[in-house]
Z-matrix of the N, CA and C atoms (Angstrom, degrees):
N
C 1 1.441
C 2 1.534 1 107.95
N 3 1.332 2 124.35 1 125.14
C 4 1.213 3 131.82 2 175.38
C 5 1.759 4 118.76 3 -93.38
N 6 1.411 5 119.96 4 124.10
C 7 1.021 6 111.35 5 171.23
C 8 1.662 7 133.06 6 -84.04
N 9 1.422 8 118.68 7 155.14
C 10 1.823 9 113.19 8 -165.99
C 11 1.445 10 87.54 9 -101.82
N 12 0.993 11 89.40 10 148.62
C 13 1.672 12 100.87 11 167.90
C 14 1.782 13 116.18 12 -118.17
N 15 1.102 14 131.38 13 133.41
C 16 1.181 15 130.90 14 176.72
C 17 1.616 16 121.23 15 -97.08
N 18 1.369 17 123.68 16 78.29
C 19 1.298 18 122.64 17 -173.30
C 20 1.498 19 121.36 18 -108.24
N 21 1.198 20 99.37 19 152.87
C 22 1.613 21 109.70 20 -152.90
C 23 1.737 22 98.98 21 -124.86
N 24 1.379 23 90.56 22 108.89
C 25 1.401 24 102.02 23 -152.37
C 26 2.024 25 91.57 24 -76.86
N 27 1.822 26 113.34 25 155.80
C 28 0.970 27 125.54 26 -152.45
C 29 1.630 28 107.65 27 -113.52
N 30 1.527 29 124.92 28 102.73
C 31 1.334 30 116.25 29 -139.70
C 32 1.940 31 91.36 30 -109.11
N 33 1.906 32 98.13 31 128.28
C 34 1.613 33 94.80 32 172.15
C 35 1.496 34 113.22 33 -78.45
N 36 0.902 35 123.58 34 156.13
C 37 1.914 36 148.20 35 -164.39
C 38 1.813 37 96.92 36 -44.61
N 39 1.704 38 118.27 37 -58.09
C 40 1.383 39 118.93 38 149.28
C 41 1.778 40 126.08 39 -13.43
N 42 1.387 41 110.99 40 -69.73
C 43 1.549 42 127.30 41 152.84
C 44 1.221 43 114.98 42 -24.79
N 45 1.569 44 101.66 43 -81.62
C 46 1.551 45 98.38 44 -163.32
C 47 1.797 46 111.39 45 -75.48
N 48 1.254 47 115.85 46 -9.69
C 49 1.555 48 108.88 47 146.87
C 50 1.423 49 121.41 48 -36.93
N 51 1.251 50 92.71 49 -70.93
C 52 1.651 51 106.59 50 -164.82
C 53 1.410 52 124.10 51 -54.83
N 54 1.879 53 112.47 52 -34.08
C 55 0.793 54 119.17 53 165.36
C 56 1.636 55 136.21 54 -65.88
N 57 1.670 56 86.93 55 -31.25
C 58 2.109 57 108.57 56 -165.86
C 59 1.733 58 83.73 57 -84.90
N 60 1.260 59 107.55 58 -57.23
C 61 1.649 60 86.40 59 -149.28
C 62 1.576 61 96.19 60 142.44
N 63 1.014 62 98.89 61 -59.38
C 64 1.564 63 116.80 62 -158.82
C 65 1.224 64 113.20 63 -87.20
N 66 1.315 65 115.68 64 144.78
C 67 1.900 66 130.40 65 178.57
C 68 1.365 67 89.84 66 -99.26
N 69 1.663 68 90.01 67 156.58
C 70 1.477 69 119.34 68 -164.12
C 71 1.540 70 108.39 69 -56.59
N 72 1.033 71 125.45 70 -18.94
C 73 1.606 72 127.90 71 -173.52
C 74 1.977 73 92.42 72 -58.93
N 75 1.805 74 85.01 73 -80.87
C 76 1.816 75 92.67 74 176.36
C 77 1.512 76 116.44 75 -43.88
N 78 0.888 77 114.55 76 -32.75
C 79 1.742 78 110.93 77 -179.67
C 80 1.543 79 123.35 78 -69.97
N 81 1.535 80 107.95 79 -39.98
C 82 1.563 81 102.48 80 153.20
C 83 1.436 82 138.68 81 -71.44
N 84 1.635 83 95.14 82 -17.19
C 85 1.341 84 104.47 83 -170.57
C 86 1.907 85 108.54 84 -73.11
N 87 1.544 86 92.34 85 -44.20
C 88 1.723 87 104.85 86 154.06
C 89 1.635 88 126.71 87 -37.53
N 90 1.886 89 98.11 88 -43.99
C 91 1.623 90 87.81 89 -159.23
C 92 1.690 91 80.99 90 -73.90
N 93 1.493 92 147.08 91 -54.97
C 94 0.957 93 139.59 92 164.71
C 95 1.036 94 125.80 93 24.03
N 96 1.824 95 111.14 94 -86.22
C 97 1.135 96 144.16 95 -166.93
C 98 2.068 97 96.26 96 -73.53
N 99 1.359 98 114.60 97 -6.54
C 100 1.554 99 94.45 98 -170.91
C 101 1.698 100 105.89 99 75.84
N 102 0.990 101 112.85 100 -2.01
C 103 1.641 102 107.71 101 164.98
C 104 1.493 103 142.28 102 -96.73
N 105 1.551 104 80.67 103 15.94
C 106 1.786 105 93.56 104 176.57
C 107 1.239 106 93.11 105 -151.75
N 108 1.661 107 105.15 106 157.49
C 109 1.762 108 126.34 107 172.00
C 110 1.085 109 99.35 108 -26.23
N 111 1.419 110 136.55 109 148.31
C 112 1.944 111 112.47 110 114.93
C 113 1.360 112 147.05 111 -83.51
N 114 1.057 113 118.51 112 163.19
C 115 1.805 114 99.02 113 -159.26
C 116 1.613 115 91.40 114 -83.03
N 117 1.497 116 100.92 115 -163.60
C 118 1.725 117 119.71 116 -177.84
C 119 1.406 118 87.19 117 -124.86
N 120 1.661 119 89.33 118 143.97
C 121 1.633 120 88.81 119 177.68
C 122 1.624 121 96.09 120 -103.83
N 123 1.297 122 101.15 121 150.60
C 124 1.876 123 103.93 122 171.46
C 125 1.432 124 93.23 123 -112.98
N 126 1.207 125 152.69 124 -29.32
C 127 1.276 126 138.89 125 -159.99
C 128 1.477 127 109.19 126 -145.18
N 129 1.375 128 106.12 127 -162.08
C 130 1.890 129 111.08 128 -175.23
C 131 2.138 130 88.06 129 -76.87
N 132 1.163 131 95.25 130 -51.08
C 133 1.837 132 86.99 131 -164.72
C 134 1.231 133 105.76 132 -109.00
N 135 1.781 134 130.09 133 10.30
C 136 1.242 135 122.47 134 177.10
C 137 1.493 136 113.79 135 -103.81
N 138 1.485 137 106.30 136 140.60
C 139 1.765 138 103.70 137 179.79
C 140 2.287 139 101.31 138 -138.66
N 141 1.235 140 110.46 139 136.29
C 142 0.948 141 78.41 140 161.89
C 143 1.904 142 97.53 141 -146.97
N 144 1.369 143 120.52 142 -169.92
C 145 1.394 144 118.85 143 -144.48
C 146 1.613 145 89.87 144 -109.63
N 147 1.099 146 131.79 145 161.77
C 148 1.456 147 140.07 146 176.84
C 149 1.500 148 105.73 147 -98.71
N 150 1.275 149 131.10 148 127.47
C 151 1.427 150 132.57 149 176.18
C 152 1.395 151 124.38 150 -41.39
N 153 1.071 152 108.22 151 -55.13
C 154 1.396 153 138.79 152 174.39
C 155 0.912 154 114.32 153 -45.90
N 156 1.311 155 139.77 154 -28.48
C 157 1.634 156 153.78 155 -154.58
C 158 1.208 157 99.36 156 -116.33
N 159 1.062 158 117.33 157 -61.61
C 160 1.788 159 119.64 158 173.44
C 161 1.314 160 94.75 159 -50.42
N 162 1.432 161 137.94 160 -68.89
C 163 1.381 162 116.62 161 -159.15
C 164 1.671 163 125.86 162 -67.49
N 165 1.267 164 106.72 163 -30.69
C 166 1.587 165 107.24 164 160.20
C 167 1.277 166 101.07 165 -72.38
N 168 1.078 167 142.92 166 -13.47
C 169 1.983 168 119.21 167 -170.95
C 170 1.728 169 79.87 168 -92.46
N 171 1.288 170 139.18 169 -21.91
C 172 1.113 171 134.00 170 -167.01
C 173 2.073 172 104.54 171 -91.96
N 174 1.193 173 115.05 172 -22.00
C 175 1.544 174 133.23 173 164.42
C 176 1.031 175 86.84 174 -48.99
N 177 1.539 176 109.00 175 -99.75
C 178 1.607 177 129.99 176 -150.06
C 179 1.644 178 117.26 177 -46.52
N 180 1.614 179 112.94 178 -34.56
C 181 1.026 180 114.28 179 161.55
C 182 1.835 181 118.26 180 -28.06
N 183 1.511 182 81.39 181 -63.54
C 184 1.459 183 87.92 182 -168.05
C 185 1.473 184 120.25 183 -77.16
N 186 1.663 185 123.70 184 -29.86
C 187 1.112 186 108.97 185 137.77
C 188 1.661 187 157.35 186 -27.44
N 189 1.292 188 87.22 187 -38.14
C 190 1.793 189 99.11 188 -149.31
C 191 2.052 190 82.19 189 -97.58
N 192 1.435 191 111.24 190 -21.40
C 193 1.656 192 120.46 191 159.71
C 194 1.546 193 105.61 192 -41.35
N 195 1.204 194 93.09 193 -72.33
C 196 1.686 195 113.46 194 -147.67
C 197 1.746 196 97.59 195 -64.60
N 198 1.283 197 117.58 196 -22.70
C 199 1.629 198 133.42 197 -170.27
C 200 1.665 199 100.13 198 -83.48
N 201 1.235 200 109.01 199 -37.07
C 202 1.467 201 106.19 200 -167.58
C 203 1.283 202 128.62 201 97.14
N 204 1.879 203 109.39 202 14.76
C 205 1.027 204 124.28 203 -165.53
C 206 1.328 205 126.00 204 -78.94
């Protein structure tokens, strides 16, 4: 029997550019505001973003569009 693993791949600041749109200025200014993920920190100066989070903050986007929100 083989086991699945569910991993949630760990995205550097580069990444979640590419993906959001947005440079790091707007992207903190978001986490700020509570309008973006926050990352996980692994170290004193390392942070990086959870996949998973980006893609629902990237859902709701488009939801909360289509709602008029």
């Amino acid at each position: 029997m083989s086991k699945t693993y569910n991993i949630d791949a760990l995205l550097r600041l580069p990444d979640v550019e590419n993906i959001s749109g947005y440079k790091k200025s707007k992207i903190y200014n978001l986490m700020a505001e509570n309008n973006f993920p926050q990352p996980v920190r692994l170290g004193k100066r390392t942070v990086r973003w959870k996949s998973s989070e980006i893609s629902s903050w990237i859902n709701n986007l488009s939801s909360s569009q289509n709602t008029g929100k």
